[in-house]
C-alpha positions as CSV (number, residue, x, y, z in Angstrom):
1,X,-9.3,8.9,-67.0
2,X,-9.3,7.4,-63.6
3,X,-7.2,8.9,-60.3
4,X,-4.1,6.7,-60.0
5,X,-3.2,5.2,-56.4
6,X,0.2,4.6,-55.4
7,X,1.0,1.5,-52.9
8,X,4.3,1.8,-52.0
9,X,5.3,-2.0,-50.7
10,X,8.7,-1.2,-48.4
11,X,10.0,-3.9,-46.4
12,X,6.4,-5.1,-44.2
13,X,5.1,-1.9,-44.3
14,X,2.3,-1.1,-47.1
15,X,2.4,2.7,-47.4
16,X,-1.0,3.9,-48.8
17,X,-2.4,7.7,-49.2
18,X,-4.3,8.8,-46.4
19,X,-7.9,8.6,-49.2
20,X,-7.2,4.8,-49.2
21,X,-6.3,4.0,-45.8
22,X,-9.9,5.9,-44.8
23,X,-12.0,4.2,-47.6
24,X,-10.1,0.8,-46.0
25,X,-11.6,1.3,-42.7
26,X,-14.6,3.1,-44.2
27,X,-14.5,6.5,-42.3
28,X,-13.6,10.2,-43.7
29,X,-9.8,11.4,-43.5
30,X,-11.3,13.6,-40.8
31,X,-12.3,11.0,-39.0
32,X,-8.4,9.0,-39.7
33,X,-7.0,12.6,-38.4
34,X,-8.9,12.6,-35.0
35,X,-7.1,8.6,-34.8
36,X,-4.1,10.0,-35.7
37,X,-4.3,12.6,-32.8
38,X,-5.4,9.7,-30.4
39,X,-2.1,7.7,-31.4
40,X,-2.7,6.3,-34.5
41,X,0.8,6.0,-36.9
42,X,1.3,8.1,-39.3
43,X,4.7,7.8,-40.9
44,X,5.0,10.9,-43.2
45,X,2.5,14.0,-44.4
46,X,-0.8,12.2,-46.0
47,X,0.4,8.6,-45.6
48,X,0.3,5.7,-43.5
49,X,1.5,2.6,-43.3
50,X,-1.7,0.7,-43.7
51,X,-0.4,-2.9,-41.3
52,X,0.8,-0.1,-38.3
53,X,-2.9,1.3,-38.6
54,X,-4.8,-2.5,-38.7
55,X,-2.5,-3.3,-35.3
56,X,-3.0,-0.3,-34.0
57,X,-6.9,0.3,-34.6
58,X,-7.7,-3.6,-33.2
59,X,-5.5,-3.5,-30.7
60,X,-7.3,-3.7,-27.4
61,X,-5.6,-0.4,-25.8
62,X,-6.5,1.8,-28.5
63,X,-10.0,1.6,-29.6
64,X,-12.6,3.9,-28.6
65,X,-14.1,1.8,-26.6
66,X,-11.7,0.4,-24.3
67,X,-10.7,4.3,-23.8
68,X,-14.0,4.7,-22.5
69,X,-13.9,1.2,-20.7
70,X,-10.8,2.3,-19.1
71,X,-12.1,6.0,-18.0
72,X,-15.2,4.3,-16.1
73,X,-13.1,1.6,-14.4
74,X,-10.7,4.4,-13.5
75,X,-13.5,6.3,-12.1
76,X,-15.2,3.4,-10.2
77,X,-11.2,2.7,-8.9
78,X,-11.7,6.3,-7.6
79,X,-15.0,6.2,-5.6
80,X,-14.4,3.3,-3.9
81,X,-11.4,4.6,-2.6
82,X,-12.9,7.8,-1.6
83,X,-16.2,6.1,0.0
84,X,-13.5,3.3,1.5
85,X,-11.9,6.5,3.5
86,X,-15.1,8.0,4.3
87,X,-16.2,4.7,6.2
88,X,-13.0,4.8,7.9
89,X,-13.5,8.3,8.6
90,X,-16.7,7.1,10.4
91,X,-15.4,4.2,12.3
92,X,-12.5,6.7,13.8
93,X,-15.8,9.0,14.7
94,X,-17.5,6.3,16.0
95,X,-14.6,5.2,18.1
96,X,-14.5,1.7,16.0
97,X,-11.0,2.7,15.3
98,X,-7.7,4.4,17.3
99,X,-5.1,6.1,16.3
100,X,-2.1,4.2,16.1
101,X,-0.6,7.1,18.0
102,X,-2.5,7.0,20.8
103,X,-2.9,3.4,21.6
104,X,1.2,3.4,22.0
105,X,1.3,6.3,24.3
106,X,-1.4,5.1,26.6
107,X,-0.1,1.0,26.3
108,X,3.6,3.3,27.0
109,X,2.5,5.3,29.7
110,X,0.4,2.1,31.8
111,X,3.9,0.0,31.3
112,X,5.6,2.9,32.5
113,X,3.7,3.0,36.2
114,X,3.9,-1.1,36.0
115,X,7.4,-0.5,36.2
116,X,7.2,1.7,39.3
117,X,5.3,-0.6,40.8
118,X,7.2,-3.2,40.5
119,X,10.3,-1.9,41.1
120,X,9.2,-0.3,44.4
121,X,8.8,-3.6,45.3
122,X,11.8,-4.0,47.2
123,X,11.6,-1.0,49.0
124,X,8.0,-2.5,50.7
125,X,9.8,-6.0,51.1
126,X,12.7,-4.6,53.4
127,X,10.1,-2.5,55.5
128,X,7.5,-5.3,55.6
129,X,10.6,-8.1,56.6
130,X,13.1,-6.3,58.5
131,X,10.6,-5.4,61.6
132,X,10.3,-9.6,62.4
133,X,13.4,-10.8,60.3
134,X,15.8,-8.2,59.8
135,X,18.6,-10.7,59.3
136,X,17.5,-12.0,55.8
137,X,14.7,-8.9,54.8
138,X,17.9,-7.1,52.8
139,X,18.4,-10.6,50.7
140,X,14.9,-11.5,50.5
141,X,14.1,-7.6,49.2
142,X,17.3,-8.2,46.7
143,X,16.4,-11.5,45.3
144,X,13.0,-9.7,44.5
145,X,14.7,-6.6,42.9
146,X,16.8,-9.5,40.9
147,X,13.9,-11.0,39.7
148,X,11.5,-7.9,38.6
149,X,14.5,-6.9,36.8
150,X,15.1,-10.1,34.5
151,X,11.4,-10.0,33.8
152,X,11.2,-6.1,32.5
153,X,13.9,-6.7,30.9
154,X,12.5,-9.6,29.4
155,X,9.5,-7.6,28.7
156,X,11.8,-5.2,26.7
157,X,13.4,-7.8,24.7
158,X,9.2,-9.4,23.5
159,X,10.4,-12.0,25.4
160,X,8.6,-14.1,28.1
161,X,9.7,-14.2,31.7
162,X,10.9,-17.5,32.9
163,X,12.0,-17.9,36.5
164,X,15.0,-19.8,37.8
165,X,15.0,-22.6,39.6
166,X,16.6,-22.6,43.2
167,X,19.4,-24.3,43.9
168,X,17.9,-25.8,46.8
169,X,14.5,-26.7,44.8
């Protein structure tokens, strides 16, 4: 007397014994255990719902094969990144690159002694001036004060400096 199968047919599932869905893919129910630890459905002790297992078993995320796919373009993802921060490593070494850091405290610290400069200006104009015209060196040395100060603050602003016309231009 032959073994009897039972195919249960419940809504657009097709529940089958775990013995037929193996012999359906042709592997061992050892072999349809290790799926099932991998993610393959299972929806009750020794039986699976035969459609869930088809989807699931040619779907592209969950053969084999794209697992190992996946691992190696993972890994390849992962040395290029770590050679792509060795090279900059390098360039820093090399002095290819700068530190963020220290290209705004140097660019700070040169603005900072432009500033001085300039804004000693005024003090050189009166001397210089007021020895041959001291009537007009105190309003010639403010109009350059006036002046250096709309353009820093200008500069300040990422703005460009523009100067006014005179009056008398």
């Amino acid at each position: 007397m032959a073994d009897t199968v039972i195919i249960k047919l419940d809504g657009d599932s097709v529940l089958v014994p775990a013995q037929v869905c193996a012999a359906v893919f042709g592997v061992t129910t050892r072999t349809l255990s290790k799926w099932t630890a991998k993610g393959c459905p299972k929806t009750e002790f020794n039986t699976y719902d035969l459609k869930a297992v088809i989807a699931w078993k040619y779907s592209n995320d969950s053969t084999p094969e794209s697992l190992v796919s996946k691992q190696q373009k993972a890994d390849i993802r992962f040395r290029e990144a770590r050679a792509s921060i060795e090279e900059t490593k390098h360039k820093a070494l090399i002095g290819e690159y700068v530190a963020v850091e220290d290209v705004k405290n140097e660019v700070t610290e040169m603005l900072t002694q432009v500033r001085i400069g300039l804004l000693s200006i005024k003090q050189k104009t009166v001397q210089s001036l007021y020895a041959t015209y001291p009537e007009c060196a105190h309003e010639v040395a403010n109009l350059v004060e006036r002046e250096i100060e709309r353009g820093l603050k200008a500069l300040a602003k990422g703005q460009s400096y523009k100067t006014k016309q005179s009056k008398a231009e």
